[in-house]
C-alpha positions as CSV (number, residue, x, y, z in Angstrom):
1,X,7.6,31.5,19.0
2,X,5.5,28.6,18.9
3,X,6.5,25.1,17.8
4,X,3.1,25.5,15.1
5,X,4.7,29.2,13.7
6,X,8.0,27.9,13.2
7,X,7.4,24.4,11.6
8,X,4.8,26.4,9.0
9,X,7.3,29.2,8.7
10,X,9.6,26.3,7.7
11,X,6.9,24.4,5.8
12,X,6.4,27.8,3.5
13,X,9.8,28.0,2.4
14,X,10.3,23.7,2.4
15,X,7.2,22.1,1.1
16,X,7.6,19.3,-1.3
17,X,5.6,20.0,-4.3
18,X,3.1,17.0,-4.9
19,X,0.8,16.2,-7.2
20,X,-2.4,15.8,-4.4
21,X,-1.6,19.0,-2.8
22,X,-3.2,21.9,-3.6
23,X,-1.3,25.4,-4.6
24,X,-1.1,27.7,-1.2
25,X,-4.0,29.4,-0.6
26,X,-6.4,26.9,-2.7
27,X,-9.2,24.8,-1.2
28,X,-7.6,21.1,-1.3
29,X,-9.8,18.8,-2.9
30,X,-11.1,15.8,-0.7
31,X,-10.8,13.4,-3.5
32,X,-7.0,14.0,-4.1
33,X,-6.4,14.1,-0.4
34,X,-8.9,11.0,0.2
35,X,-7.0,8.7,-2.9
36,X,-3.3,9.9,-2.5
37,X,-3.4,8.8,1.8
38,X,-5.0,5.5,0.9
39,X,-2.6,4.8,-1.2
40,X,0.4,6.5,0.6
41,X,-0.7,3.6,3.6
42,X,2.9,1.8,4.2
43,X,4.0,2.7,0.7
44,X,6.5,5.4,-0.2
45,X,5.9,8.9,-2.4
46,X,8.2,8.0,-5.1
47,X,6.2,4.6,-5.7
48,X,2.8,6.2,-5.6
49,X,3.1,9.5,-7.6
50,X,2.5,7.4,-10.9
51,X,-0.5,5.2,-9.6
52,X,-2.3,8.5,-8.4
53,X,-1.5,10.3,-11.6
54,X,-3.0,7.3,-13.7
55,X,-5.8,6.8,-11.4
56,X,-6.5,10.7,-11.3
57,X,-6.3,10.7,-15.1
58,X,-8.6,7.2,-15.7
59,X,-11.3,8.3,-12.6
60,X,-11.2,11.9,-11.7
61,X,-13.9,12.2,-9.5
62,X,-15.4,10.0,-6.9
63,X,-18.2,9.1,-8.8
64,X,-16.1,8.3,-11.8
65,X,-14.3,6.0,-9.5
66,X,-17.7,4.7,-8.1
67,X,-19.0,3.6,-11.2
68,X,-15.6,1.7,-12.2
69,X,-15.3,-1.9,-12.2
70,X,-13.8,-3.5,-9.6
71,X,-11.6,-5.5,-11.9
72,X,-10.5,-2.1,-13.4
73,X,-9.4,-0.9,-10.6
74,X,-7.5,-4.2,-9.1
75,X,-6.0,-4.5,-12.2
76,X,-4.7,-0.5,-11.8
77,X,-3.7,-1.2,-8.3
78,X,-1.9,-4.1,-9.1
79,X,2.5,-3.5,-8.1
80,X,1.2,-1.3,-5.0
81,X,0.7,-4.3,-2.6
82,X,-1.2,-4.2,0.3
83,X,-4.7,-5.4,-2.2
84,X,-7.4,-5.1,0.5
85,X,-6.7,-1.1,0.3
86,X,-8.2,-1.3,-3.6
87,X,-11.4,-2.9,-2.4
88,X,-11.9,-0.7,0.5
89,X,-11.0,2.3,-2.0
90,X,-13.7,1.0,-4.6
91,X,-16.5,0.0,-1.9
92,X,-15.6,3.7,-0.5
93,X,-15.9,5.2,-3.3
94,X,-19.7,4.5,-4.3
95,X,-20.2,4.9,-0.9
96,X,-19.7,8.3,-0.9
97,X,-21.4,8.5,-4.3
98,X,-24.6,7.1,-2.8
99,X,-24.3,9.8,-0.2
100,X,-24.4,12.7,-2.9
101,X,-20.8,12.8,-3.9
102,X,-19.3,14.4,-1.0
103,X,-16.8,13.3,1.4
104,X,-18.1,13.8,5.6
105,X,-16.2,16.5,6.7
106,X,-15.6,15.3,10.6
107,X,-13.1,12.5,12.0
108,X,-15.6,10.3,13.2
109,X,-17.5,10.5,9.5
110,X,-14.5,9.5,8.2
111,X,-13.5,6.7,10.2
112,X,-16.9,5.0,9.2
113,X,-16.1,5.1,5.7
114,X,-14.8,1.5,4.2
115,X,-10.6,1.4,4.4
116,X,-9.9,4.8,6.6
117,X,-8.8,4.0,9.8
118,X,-7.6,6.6,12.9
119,X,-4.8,8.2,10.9
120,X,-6.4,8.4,7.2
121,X,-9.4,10.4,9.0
122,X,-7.4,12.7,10.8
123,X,-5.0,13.6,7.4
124,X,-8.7,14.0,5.7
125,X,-9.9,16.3,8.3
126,X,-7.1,18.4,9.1
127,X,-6.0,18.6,5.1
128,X,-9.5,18.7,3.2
129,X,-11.5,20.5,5.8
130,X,-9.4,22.0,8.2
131,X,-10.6,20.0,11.2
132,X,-7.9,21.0,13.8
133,X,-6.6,17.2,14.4
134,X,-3.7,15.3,14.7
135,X,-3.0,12.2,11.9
136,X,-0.1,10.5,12.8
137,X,2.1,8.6,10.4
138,X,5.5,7.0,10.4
139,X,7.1,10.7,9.7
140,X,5.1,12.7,12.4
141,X,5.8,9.7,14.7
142,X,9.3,9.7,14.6
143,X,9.6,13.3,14.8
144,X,7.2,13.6,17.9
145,X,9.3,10.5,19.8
146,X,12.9,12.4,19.2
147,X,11.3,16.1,20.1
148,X,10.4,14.7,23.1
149,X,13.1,11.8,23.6
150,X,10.6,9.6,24.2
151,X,12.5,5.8,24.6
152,X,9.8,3.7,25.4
153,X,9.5,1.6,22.0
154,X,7.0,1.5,20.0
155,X,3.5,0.1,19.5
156,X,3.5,1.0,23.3
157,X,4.2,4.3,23.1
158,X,1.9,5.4,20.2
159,X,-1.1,6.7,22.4
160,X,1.4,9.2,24.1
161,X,2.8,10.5,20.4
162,X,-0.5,11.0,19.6
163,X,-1.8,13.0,22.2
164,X,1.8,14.9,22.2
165,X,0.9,16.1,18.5
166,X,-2.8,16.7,19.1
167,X,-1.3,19.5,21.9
168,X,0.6,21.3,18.8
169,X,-2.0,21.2,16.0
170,X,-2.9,24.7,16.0
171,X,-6.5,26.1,15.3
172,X,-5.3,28.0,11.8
173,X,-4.0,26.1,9.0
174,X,-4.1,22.4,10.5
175,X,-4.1,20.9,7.3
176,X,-0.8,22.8,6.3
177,X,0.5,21.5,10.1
178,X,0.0,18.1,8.8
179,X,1.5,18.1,5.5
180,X,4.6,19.6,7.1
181,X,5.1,17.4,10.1
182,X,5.2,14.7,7.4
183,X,7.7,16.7,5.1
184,X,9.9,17.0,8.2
185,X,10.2,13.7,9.1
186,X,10.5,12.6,4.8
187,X,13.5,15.8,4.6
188,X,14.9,16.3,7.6
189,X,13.9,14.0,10.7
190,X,14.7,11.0,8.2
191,X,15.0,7.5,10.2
192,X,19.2,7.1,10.0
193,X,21.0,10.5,9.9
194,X,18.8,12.9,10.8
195,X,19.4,16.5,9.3
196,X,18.9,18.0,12.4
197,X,21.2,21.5,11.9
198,X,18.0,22.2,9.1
199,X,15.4,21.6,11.4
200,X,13.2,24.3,12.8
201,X,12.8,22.3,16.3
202,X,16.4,21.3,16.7
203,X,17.2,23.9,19.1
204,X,14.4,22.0,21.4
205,X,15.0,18.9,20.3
206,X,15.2,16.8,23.2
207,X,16.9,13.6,21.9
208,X,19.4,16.0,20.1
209,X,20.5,17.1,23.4
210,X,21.0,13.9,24.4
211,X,22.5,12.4,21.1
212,X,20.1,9.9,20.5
213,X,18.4,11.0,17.4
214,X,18.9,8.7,15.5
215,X,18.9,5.8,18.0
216,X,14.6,7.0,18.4
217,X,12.3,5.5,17.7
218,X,13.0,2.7,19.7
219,X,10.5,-0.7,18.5
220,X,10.0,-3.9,20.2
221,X,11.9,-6.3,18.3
222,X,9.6,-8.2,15.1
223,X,9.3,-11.9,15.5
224,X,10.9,-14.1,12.7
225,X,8.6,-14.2,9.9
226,X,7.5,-18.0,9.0
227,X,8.5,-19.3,5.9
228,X,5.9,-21.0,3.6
229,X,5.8,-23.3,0.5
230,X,3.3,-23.6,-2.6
231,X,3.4,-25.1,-6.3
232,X,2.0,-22.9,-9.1
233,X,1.0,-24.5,-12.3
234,X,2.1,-22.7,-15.8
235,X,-0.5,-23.7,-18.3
236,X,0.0,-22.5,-21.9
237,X,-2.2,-24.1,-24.6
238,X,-1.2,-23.9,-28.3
239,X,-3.4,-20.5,-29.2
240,X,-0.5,-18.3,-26.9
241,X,-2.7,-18.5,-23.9
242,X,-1.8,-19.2,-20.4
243,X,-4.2,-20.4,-17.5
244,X,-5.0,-17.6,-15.0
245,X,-7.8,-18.0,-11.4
246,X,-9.4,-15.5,-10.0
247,X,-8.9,-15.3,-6.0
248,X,-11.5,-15.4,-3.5
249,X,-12.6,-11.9,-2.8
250,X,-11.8,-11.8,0.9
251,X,-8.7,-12.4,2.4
252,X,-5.0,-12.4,1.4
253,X,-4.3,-10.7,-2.5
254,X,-8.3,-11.0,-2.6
255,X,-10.2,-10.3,-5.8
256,X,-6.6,-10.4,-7.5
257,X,-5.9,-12.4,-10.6
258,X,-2.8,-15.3,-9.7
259,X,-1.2,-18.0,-11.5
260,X,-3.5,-21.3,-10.3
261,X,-1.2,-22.8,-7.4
262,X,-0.9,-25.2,-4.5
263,X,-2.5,-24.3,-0.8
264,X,0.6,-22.1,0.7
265,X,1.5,-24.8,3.4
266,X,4.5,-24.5,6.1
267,X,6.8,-27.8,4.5
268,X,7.9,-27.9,1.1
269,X,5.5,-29.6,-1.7
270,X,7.0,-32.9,-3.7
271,X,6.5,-32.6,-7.2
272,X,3.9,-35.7,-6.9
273,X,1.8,-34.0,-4.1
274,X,1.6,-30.7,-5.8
275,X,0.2,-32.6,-9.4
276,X,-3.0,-33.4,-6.9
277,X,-4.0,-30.1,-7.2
278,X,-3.4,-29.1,-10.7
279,X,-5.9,-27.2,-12.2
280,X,-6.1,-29.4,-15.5
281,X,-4.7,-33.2,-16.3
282,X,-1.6,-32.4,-17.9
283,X,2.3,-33.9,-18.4
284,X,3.3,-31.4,-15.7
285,X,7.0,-30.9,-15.5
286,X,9.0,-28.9,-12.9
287,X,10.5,-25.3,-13.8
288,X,14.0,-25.7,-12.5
289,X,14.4,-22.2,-10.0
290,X,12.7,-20.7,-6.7
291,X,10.2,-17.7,-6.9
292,X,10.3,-15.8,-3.3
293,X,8.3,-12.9,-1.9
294,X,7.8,-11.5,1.4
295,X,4.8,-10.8,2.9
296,X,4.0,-8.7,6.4
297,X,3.9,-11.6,8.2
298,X,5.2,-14.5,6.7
299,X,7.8,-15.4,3.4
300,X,6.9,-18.0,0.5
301,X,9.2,-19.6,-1.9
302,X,7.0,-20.8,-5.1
303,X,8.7,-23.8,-6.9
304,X,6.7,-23.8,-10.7
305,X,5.3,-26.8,-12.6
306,X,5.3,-26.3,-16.5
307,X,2.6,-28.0,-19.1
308,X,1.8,-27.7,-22.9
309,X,-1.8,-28.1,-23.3
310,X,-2.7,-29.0,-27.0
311,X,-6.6,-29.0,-26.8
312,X,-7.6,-27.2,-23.3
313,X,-10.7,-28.7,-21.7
314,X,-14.1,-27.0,-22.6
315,X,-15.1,-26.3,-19.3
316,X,-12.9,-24.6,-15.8
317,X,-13.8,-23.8,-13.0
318,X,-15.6,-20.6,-12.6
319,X,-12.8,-18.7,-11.5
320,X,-10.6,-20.0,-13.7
321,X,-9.8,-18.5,-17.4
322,X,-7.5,-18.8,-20.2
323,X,-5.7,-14.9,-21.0
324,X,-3.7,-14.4,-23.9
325,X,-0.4,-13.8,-23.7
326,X,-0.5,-10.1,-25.2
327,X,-3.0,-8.8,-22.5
328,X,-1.2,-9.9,-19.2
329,X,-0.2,-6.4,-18.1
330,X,-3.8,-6.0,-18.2
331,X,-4.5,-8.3,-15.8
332,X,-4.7,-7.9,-11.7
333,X,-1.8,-9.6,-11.4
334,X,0.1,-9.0,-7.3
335,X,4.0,-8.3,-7.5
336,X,4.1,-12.0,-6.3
337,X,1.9,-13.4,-9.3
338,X,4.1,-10.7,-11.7
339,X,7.0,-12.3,-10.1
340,X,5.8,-16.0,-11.3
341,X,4.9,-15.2,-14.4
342,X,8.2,-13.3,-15.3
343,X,9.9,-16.4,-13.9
344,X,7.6,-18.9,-16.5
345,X,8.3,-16.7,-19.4
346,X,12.1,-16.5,-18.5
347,X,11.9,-20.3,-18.3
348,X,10.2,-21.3,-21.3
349,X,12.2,-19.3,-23.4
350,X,15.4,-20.8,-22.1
351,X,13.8,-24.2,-23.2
């Protein structure tokens, strides 16, 4: 039997049931599939079933989406990290509404839309419209290396796993292929014990013959991520209000709302540097306590100055704006920024 026929047989009686994925034998809808893999992109099912449910319910069509202010929809994204993929979602999005509303149905359509690199384009084709192509993730990926016990590590041995799973995808039911190599890999082929007494391609498994399952994929080892240093500044005025920026729209957390801070520099600020770049004069005063988050490639530790203002100054800088207290969830606020402001509020209440 063919490796295809038995992972599908396996896939029929297995599949998870997900909220993007259409019932068997129903026509998936390229908008599900096109919103749920953007936002699947280095973030886990558990985390993103609520996000797609409230974006489906909010914008259920493209256009919808389309027409949807980009602050809306940063301020929705906001908790799933990674912010560049909301921009890209949003400048997709009318994209494909100036176009007529319909998604291009081939890889290479795809991959010229905003945010949808190799792997997005392939899950499109293969899922939506049942283009016979490979899209590999980190669950097909780790399957593919242990079937075939490959050991060189990754990055460098991606182009081979690739082309190893573009051999299997069979000309009938691709989409379903897809869906199930990545159900094997989240089930079964899992990345420390791998169940591989339920897997359909244990019997050929070749790193199970060898009894290095568990030991593949093998990765080059990650360089120590940097550690960097910045001052926010909490600024509450007597109304309840607390001063929020606007950040750039390129680049790191772009578009997003943060508390106003210091450049993120690589040595520590002193409380007397970090008042040169306050957003306001004020009696700033340090927040005793250390805010840390981890980025891809770097860490940060925030340290937090603290200031009463009793008449706030007319006139900010454009990208600068008081918010009230009662609408903050509203706001586009990162995990990091979420993480300050819980830290502030924690603070001033202990004072």
């Amino acid at each position: 039997m063919r490796l295809s026929t038995k992972l599908l047989k396996w896939y029929d009686r297995h599949r998870r049931d997900l909220p993007w994925r259409a019932p068997p034998g129903v026509r998936p809808d390229p908008y599900r599939v096109w919103l749920s893999e953007i936002m699947l992109q280095q973030t886990t099912v558990p985390t993103v079933v609520p996000y797609f449910q409230a974006f489906l319910a909010r914008w259920p069509t493209v256009a919808n989406l389309a027409a949807a202010d980009l602050d809306d929809v940063l301020a929705a994204w906001a908790g799933l990290g990674y912010y560049a993929r909301a921009r890209n979602l949003h400048e997709c999005a009318r994209t494909v509404a100036a176009a007529g509303g319909r998604f291009p149905e081939t890889e290479s359509e795809l991959r010229a839309l905003p945010g949808i690199g190799p792997y997005t384009a392939g899950a499109i084709a293969a899922i939506a419209f049942g283009v016979p192509v490979a899209a590999v993730d980190g669950n097909a990926e780790r399957v593919i290396t242990r079937f075939y016990g490959i050991e060189a590590p990754l990055p460098d041995a991606k182009a081979r796993v690739r082309d190893l799973n573009q051999e299997l995808v069979p000309g009938n039911r691709p989409g379903d292929f897809v869906q199930a190599l990545m159900d094997l890999g989240a089930t079964v082929c899992t990345p420390g014990r791998p169940a591989c007494d339920r897997c359909p391609w244990g019997a050929d498994c070749a790193a199970r013959r060898k009894g290095i399952a568990g030991d593949l994929p093998r990765k080059a080892p990650r360089p120590d991520r940097p550690l960097r240093h910045a001052t926010a500044f909490w600024a509450a005025d007597a109304d309840g209000r607390v001063l929020l920026r606007r950040r750039p729209p390129s680049g790191l957390l772009g578009g997003m709302t943060e508390v106003p801070s210091t450049p993120w520099t690589d040595r520590p600020w002193t409380v007397a540097a970090a008042r040169g770049h306050a957003p306001l004069r004020a009696r700033w005063k340090r927040v005793p306590g250390v805010v840390t988050h981890g980025f891809t490639h770097f860490r940060i530790e925030f340290h937090l100055l603290r200031a009463r203002v009793a008449r706030p100054p007319e006139s900010l800088r454009s990208e600068a704006f008081w918010c009230p207290l009662s609408e903050l969830d509203r706001q586009a606020l990162p995990t990091l920024m979420r993480k300050l402001v819980r830290h502030a509020l924690e603070r001033s209440r202990g004072a």
